[in-house]
C-alpha atoms as a printed R data frame, in Angstrom:
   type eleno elety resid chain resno      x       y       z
1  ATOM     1    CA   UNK     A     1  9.389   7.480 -41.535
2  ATOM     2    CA   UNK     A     2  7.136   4.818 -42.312
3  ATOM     3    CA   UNK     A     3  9.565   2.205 -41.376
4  ATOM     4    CA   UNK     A     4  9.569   3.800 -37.881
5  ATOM     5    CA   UNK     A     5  6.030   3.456 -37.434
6  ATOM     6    CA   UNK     A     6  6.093  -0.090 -38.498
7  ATOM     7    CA   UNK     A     7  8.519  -0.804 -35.863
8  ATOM     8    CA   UNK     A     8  6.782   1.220 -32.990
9  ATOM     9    CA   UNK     A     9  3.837  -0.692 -33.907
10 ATOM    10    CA   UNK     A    10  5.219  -4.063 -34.157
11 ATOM    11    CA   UNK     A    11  7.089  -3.409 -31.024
12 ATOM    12    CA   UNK     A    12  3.934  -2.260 -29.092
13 ATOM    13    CA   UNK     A    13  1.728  -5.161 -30.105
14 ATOM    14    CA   UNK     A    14  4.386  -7.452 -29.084
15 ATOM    15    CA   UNK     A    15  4.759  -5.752 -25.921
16 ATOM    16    CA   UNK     A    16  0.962  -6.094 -25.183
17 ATOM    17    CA   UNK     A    17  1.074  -9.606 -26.743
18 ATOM    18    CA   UNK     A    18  3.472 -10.718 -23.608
19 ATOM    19    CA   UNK     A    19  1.607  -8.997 -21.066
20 ATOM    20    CA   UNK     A    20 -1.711 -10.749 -22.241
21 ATOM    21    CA   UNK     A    21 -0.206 -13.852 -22.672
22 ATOM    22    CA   UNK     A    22  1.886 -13.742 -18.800
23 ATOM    23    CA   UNK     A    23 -1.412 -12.909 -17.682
24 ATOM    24    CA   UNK     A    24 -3.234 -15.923 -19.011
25 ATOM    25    CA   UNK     A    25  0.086 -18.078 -18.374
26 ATOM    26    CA   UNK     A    26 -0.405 -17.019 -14.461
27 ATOM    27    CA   UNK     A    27 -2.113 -19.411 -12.547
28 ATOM    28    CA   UNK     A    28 -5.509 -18.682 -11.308
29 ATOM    29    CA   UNK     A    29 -4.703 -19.747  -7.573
30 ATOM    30    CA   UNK     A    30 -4.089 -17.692  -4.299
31 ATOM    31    CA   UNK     A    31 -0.791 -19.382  -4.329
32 ATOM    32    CA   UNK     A    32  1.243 -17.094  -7.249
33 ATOM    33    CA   UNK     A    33  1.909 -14.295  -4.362
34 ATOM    34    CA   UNK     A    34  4.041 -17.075  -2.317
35 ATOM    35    CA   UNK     A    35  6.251 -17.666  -5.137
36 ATOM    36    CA   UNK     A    36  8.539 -15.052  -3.521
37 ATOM    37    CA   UNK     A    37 10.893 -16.348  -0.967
38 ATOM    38    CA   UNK     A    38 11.761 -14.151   1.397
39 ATOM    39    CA   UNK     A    39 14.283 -16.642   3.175
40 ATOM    40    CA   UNK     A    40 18.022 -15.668   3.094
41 ATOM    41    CA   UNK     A    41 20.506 -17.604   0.770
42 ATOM    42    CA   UNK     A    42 22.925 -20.009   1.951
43 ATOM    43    CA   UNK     A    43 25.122 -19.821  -0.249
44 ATOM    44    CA   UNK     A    44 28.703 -18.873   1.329
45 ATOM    45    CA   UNK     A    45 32.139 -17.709  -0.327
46 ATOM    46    CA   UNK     A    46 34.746 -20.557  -0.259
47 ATOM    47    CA   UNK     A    47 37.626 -19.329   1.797
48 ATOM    48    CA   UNK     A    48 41.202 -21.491   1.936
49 ATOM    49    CA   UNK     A    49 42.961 -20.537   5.189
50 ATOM    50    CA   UNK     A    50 46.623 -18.966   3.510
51 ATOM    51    CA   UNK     A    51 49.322 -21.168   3.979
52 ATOM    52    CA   UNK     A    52 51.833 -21.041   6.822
53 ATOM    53    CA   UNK     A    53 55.093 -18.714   6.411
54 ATOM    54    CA   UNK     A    54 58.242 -21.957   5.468
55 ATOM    55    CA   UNK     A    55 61.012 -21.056   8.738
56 ATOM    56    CA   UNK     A    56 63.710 -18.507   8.053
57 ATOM    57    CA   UNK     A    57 66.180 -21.162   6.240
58 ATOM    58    CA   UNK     A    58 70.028 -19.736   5.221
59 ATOM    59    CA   UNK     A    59 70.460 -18.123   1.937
60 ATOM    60    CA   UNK     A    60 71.279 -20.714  -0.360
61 ATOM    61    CA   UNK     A    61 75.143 -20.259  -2.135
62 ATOM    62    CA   UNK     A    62 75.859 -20.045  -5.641
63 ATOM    63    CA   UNK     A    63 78.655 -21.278  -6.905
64 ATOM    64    CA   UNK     A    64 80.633 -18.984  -9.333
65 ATOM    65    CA   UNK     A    65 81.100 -20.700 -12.602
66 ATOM    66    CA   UNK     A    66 84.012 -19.573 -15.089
67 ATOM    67    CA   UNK     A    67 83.111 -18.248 -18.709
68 ATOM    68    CA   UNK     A    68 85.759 -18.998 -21.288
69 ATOM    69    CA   UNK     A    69 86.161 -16.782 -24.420
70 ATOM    70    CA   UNK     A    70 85.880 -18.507 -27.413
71 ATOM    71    CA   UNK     A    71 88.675 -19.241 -30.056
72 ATOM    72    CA   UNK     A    72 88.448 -16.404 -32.592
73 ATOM    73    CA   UNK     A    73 87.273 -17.906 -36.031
74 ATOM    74    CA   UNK     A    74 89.923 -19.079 -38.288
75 ATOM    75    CA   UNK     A    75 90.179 -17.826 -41.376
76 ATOM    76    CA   UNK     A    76 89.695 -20.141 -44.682
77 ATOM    77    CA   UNK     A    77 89.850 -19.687 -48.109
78 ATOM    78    CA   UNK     A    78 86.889 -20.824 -50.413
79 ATOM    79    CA   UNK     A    79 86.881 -22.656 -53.131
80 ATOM    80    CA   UNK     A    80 84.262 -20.311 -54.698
81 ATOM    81    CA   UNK     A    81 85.565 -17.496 -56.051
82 ATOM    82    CA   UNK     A    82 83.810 -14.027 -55.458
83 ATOM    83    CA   UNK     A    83 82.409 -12.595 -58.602
């Protein structure tokens, strides 16, 4: 457990090594409580108007196109001989 101990220590005096050194960071003036702004944002979501509905146009027509069979593959002989 000793590596525990090391780490709860090392993590505690780091700890109180930020808070001492945000506190001498801080400046010394009235003027660190007005840091928060209590205005609201203006920032705004960007929002496209959708785009208007095309007129009710015809269906468009396909034109039926013929598929031919293919020739059955002739048979050849080959010069190599099967083995």
């Amino acid at each position: 457990m000793p590596l525990l101990k090391y780490f709860l220590t090392i993590g505690a005096v780091l700890t109180l090594g930020l808070f001492a050194l945000s506190a001498y960071l801080e400046p010394k003036t009235s003027a660190a409580g007005a840091r928060v702004s209590v205005t609201p944002t203006t920032a705004s979501l960007v929002a496209f108007a959708p785009a208007p509905k095309p007129a009710a146009a015809a269906p468009a027509t396909v034109a039926q196109t013929t598929v031919a069979v293919p020739p059955a593959p002739q048979k050849t002989r080959s010069k190599h001989k099967a083995h």
